[in-house]
C-alpha positions as CSV (number, residue, x, y, z in Angstrom):
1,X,157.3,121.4,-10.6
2,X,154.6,120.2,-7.9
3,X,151.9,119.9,-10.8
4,X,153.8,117.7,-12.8
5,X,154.2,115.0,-9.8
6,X,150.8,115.4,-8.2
7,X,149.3,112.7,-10.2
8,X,152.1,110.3,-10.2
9,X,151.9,110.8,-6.2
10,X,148.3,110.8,-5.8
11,X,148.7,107.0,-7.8
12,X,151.4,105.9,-5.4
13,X,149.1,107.1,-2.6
14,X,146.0,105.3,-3.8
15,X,148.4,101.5,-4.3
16,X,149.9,101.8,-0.7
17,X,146.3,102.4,1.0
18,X,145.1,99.3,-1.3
19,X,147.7,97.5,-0.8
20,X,147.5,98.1,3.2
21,X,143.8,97.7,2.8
22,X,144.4,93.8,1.4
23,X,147.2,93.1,4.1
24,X,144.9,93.9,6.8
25,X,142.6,91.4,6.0
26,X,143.8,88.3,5.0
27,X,142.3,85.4,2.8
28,X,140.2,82.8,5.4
29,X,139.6,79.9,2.9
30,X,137.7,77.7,5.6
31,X,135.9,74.7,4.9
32,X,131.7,74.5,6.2
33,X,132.8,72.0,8.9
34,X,135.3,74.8,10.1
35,X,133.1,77.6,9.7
36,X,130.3,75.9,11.7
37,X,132.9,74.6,14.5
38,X,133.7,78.4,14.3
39,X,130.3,79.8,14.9
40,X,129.6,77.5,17.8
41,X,132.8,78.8,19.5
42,X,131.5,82.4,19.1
43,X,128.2,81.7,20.3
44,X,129.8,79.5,23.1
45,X,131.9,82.7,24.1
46,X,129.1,85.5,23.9
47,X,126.7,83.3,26.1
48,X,129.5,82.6,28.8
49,X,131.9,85.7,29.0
50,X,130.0,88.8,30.0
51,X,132.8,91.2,28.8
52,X,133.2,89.8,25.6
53,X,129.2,89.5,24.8
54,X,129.0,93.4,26.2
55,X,132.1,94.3,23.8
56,X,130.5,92.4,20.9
57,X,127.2,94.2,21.7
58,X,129.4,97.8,21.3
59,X,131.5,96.7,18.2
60,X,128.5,95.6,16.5
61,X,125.2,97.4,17.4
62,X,127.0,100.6,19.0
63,X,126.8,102.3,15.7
64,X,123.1,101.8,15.5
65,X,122.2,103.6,18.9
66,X,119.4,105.8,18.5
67,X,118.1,103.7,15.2
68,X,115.3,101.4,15.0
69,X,117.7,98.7,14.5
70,X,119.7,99.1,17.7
71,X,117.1,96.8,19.9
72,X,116.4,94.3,17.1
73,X,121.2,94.2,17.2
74,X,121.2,93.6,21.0
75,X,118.2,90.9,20.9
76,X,120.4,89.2,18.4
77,X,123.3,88.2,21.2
78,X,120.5,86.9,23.6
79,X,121.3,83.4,24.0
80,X,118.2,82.0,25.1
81,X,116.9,80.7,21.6
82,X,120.2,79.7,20.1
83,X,119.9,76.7,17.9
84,X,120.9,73.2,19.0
85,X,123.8,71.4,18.4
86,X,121.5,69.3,15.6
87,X,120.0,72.8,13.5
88,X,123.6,73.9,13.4
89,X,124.0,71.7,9.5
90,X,120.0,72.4,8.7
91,X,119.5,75.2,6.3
92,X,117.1,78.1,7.4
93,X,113.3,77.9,6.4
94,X,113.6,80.3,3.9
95,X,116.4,78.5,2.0
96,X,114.3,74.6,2.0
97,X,112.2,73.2,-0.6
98,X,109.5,71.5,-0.4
């Protein structure tokens, strides 16, 4: 009697976890000016609360300890060369034409 349920069960196992999948992350339909006022928040909060920067630095580059990514991960948070107020609407160098 099992066999003749297992697939219909192993389907209504595979919907819930998509279906809790999708509810746990939920549509952001921001606009660029919203994204960038966004970004500058998050840097403004990683370059003035040490906790938060160090558990950034765990959520994010943790996984890559022992890697040769790891040092390029933490580099990444230091705010010493962030860009200006004014490069915050300028598109990378990569992405220009000349």
């Amino acid at each position: 009697m099992t066999k003749r349920y297992a697939p219909i069960l192993f389907a209504l196992a595979f919907a819930g976890a998509a279906v809790s999948a999708s509810a746990q992350t939920p549509m952001v339909n921001e606009t660029p000016e919203q994204n960038v006022r966004s970004s500058q928040q998050y840097q403004a909060l990683t370059c003035t609360n040490k906790a938060f920067r160090a558990h950034r630095i765990e959520k994010e580059c943790g996984p890559l300890q022992g890697s040769q990514f790891y040092d390029n991960c933490v580099a990444s948070f230091n705010c010493d060369k962030q860009p200006s107020a004014a490069n915050w609407r300028k598109a990378p160098p990569s992405e220009t034409t000349r």
